[in-house]
C-alpha positions in Angstrom: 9.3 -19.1 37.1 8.7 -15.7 38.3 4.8 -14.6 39.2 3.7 -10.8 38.4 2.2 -9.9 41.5 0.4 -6.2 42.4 0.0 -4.5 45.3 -4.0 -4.7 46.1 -4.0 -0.9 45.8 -3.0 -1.7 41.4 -5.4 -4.8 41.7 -8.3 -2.5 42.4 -7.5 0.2 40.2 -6.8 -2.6 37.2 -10.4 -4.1 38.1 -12.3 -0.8 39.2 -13.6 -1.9 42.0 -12.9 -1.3 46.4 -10.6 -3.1 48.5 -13.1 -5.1 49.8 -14.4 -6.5 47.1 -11.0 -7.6 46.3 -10.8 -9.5 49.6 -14.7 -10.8 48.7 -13.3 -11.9 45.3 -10.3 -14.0 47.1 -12.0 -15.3 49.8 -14.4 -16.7 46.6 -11.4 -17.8 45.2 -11.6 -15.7 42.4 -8.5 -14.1 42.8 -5.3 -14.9 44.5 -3.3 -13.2 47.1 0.4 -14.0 48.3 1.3 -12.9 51.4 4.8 -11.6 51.1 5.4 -10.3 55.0 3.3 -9.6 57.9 2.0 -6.7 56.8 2.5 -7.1 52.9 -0.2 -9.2 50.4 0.1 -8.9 46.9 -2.6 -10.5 44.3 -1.1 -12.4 41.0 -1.5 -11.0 37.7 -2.8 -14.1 36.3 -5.7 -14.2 38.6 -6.3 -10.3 37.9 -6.4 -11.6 34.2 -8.8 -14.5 34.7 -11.6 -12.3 36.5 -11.2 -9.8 33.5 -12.0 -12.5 31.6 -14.4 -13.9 33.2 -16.0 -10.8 33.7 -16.3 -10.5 37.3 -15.0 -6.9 37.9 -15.9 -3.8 36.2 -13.6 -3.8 33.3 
């Protein structure tokens, strides 16, 4: 099964908020990044969905 994953730069624009509070939010587990090459992370679409949800990020 094939994950959507976005670039962290699309994660924060989706949820509105900085790219460190994306790293806050992972760290917290609340959302999920994938580390795709040394220099490359990505964060799941699913976990982007679930803090929408939720309502952790501006929305």
């Amino acid at each position: 099964m094939e994950q959507t994953l976005y670039k962290v730069s699309s994660a924060m624009k989706k949820l509105d908020v900085c790219r460190a509070t994306i790293y806050r939010m992972a760290s917290r587990g609340e959302l999920v990044l994938v580390k795709i090459s040394e220099r490359a992370t990505r964060v799941t679409a699913e976990s982007i969905d679930k803090a929408i949800a939720a309502g952790k990020a501006k929305s």
